[in-house]
N, C-alpha and C positions, 0 to 999 in steps of 0.2 A: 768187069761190069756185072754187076747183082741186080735184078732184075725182082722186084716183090712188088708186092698189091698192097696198094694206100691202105690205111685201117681204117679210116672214113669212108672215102667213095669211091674204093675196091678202083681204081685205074691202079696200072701199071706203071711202074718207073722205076726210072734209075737211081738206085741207093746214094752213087757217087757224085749225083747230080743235084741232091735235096738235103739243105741243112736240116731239115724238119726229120729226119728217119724216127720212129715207124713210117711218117705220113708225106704227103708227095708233097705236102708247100705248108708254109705256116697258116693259112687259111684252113688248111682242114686239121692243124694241132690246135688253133683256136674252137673248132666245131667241136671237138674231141674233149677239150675241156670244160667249154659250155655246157656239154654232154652232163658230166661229172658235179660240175657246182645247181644243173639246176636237176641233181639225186633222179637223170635219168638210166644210170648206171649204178648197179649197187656190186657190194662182193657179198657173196653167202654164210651166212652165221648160224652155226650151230648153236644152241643152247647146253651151258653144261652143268653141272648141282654147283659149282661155286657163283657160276654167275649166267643165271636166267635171263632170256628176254625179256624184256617188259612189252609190253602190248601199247599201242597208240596213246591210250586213255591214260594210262599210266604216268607216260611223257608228260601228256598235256597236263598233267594234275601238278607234276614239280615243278613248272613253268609259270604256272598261274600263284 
């Protein structure tokens, strides 16, 4: 029995109990990826001399 903490809302559970692992029920794999589609989670990006960040304005300018 593995005993770890939801990634959502931190309760504890049983690994071998939850098709959903990391997260304790597919309700909180659903929050987890709501999370992610509405860009409330990001990963961090350096900028490097072959390929710079562009700034907001930048985006918005190739779009339009």
């Amino acid at each position: 029995m593995a005993v770890i903490e939801c990634a959502t809302c931190q309760k504890e559970f049983d690994t071998q109990k939850s098709a959903a692992v990391p997260f304790c029920s597919h309700r909180c794999r659903q929050i987890d990826l709501g999370r992610w589609l509405n860009e409330e989670y990001g990963l961090p990006v350096e900028p490097n001399e072959e390929e710079p960040l562009h700034d907001l304005q930048d985006v918005q300018e190739q779009v339009e």
